[in-house]
N, C-alpha and C positions, 0 to 999 in steps of 0.2 A: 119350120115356121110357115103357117099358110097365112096369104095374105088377099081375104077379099075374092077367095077360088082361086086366085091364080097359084103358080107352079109353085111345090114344096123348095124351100131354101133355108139353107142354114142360119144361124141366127149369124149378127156381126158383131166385130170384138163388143162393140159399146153395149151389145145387148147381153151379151155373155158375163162384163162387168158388173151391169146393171142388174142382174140374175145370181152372179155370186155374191157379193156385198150382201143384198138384200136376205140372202142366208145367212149370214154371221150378223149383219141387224139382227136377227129373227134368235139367235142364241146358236147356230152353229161354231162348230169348236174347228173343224176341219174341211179337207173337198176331194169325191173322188172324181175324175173329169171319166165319160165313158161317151163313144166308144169310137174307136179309133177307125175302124171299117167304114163306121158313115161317113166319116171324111173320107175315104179312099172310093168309095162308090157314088161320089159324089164331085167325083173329078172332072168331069165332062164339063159341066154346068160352074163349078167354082173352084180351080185348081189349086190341087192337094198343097203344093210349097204353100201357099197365100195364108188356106186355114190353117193348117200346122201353127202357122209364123203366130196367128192370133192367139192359138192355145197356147201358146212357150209366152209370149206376152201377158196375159190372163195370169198364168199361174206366177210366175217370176211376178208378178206383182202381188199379188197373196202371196208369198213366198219372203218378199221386202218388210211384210207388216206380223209377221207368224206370230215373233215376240208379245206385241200387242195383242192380236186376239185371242193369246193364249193367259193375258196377265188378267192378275184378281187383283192390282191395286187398286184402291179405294177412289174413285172418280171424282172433282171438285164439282159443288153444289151449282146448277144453272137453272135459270127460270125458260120456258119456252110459250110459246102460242100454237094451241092447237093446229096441225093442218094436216086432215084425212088421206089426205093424195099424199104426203109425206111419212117416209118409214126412216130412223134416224137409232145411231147408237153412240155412248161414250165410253170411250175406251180412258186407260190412265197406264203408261206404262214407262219408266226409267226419269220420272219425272216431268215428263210430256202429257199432257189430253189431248184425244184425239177425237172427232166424232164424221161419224160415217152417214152422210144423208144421200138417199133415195127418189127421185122422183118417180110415182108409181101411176100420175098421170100422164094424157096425151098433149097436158098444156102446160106452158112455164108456171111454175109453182114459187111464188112466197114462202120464204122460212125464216121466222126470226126469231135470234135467243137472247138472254142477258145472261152473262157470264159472273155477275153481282160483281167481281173482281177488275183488275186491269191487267189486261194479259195482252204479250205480244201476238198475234196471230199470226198463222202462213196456211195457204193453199198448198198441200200435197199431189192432187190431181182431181181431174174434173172437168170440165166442158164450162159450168156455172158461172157464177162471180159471186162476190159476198163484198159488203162495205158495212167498215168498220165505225161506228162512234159511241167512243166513250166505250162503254162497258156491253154495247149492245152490238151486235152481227147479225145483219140483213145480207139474207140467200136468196140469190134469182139462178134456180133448179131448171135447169132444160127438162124436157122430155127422153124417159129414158135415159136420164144420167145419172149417176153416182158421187158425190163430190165428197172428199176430205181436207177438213181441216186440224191442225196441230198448235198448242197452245202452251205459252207458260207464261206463269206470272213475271212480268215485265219488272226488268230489272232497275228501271229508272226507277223505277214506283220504290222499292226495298232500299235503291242509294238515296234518293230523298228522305224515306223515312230514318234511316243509319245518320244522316249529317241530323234530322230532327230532335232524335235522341242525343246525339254527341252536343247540340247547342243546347240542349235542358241541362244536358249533365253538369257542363262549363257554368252555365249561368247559377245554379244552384249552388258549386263548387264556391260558386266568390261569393255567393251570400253567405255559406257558411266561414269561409277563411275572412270575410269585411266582419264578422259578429263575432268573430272571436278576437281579430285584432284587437276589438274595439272595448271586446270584454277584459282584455287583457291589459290594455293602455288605460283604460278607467279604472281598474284596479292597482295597476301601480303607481297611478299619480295617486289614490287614497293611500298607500302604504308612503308614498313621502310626505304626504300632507300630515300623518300623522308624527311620524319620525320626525319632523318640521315643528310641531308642535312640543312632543315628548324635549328638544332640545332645550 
């Protein structure tokens, strides 16, 4: 990484993050990391334990998520707003979504999505922040960051709806068992009324 002439220097973890991510946004499947020497001749200036440590970091993290970037489940529908400086993908994998945003500019970046659903949300990792309402998620993307979040449809939402049907079901239950008493008791007072008469 040159910066501005000054002296060549490795990139740091976050920039490395920020570098692989933004390949598997892009449709990467996999990663090969190269090459080991530059780190080692590169000792003087940024020592070798430090960057090592960033690499085993980097990948053990790609490593935590492999399942996911390797799954073809079918993703939940979301609405988003364009933003050019933003690179972004969604993953679906063991019943989780997950989506992986990019900040590809040098300034805090706006992201926001609608998720049309209610889902519980969680931050994975990141620098960023996101705030939640309603069905909408607003992203405030550092510079050169990476941020994941993980999602599933919120289970209060499903127990609400489970006790909404169980109360139609009941209430429909006694209109049908109140119309049949009713048909039943009206019918056997005419079967005595008649018999009543017949005597």
């Amino acid at each position: 990484v040159i910066k501005h002439g000054a002296k060549t220097r490795p990139p740091t973890l976050q920039e490395m993050k920020c570098m692989s991510w933004q390949a598997f946004i892009a449709g990467a499947r996999g990663m090969i990391f190269y090459s080991i020497l530059e780190i080692i001749g590169m000792n003087k200036t940024t020592p070798f334990e430090s960057r090592w440590k960033d690499v085993i970091e980097l990948t053990d993290q790609i490593w935590e998520y492999k399942d996911m970037i390797l799954s073809i489940e079918k993703v939940d529908r979301i609405e988003y707003k364009e933003n050019n400086n933003i690179a972004f993908k969604q993953w679906k994998y063991n019943g989780y979504n997950y989506i992986v945003i990019a900040n590809l500019g040098r300034e805090n970046q706006k992201f926001e999505i609608n998720l049309i659903n209610k889902y519980s949300v969680v931050k994975e990792f990141g620098l960023g922040t996101f705030k939640q309402h309603d069905n909408i998620i607003t992203f405030n993307i550092e510079p050169v960051d990476v941020l994941m979040i993980k999602y599933k449809l919120d289970k209060s939402l499903n127990s609400s709806l489970i006790i909404i049907l169980v109360l139609i079901f009941l209430i429909i239950s006694a209109i049908i068992i109140i119309y049949v008493v009713k048909r039943y008791y009206k019918k056997d007072n005419t079967k005595k009324f008649i018999d009543k008469g017949l005597e």
